[in-house]
N, C-alpha and C positions, 0 to 999 in steps of 0.2 A: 386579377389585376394587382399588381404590386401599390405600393400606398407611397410610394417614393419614384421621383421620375427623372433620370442622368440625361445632359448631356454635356456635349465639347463642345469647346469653343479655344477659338488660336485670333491672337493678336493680330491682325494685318496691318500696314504701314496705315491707313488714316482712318485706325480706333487712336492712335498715338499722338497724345499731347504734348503742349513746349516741355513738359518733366522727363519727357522720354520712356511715359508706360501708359497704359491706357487710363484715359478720359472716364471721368464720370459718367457723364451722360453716354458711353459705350454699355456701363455697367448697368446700367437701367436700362438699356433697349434689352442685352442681354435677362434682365429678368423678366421682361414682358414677352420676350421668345421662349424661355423654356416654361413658363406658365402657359401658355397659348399654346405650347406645343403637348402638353403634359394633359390640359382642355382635349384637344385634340385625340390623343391617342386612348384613355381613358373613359369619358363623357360616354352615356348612353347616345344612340342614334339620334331618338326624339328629343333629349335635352340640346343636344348640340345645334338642331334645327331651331327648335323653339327660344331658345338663351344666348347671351354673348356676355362678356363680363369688360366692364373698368375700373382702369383704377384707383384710390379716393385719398390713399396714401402709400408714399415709400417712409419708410424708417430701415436704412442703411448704414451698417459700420463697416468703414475701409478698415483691414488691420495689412494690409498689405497691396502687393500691387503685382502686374508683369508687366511685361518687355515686350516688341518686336515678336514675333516668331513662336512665344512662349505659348502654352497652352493651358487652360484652365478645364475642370470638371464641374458642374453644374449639378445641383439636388435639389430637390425641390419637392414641397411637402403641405397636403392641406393641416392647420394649426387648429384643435381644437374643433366646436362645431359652431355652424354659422349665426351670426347675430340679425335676423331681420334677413335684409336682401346683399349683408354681409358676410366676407369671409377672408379668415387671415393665410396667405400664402408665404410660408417660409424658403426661403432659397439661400445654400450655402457655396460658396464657391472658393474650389481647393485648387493650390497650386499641384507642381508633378512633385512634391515631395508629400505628398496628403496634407499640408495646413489651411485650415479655414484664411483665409485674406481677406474675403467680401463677404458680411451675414446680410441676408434682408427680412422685414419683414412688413409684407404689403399688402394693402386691405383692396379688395377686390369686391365692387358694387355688380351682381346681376342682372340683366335687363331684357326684357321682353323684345324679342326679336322686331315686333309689329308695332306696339306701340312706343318704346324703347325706352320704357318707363320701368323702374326697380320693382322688382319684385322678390316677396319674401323667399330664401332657400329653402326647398326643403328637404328633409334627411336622404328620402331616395337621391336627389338630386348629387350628395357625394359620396353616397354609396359606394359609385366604384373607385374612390379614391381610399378607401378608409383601409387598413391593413388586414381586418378579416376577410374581405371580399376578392 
């Protein structure tokens, strides 16, 4: 499993706010879909049954923006290792000339499926996120 997880994403007419490039709140739903997608493809069988993650903070820097039509690339990277029933999810997002424009970095709370109560991470648990794996 690779330890970094891409995807696309393209502007459609109402991500677009009165500035005429996308909306904040576009760029936060975008980074809770390539984390949850990144969950998704990654996660062992039993963790993904048994866990779900939220999240407890964004810390986001615009350094730019796009348009209508434009397209962005999506990275996305577990930071470090987990604190308690934390974890910090980095996501960087390049325009089509490769510049970072959007950094994030967002602390992601795990929770017990059942009783949907936090619970500590543990190392297996990002195992297969980690770059030797």
């Amino acid at each position: 499993m690779s330890s970094k997880y891409q995807q696309r994403f393209t502007a459609r007419p109402e991500h677009i706010d009165e500035l005429g490039h996308v909306n904040n709140t576009v760029w936060v739903r975008w980074i809770q879909d390539i984390a949850v997608a990144h969950w998704e493809s990654a996660a062992r069988p039993e963790d993904s049954a048994q866990f779900f993650w939220v999240v407890t903070r964004h810390e986001i820097d615009y350094r730019g923006n796009i348009s209508e039509g434009e397209n962005v690339t999506g990275e996305t990277w577990i930071e470090g290792g987990p604190r308690g029933a934390t974890s910090i999810r980095r996501v960087d997002f390049r325009n089509e000339a490769g510049k970072v424009i959007v950094s994030a970095a967002t602390t992601w709370a795990m929770l017990d499926r059942q009783t949907q109560r936090p619970v500590r991470v543990r190392p297996e648990i990002l195992g297969p996120f980690r770059p030797d794996n």
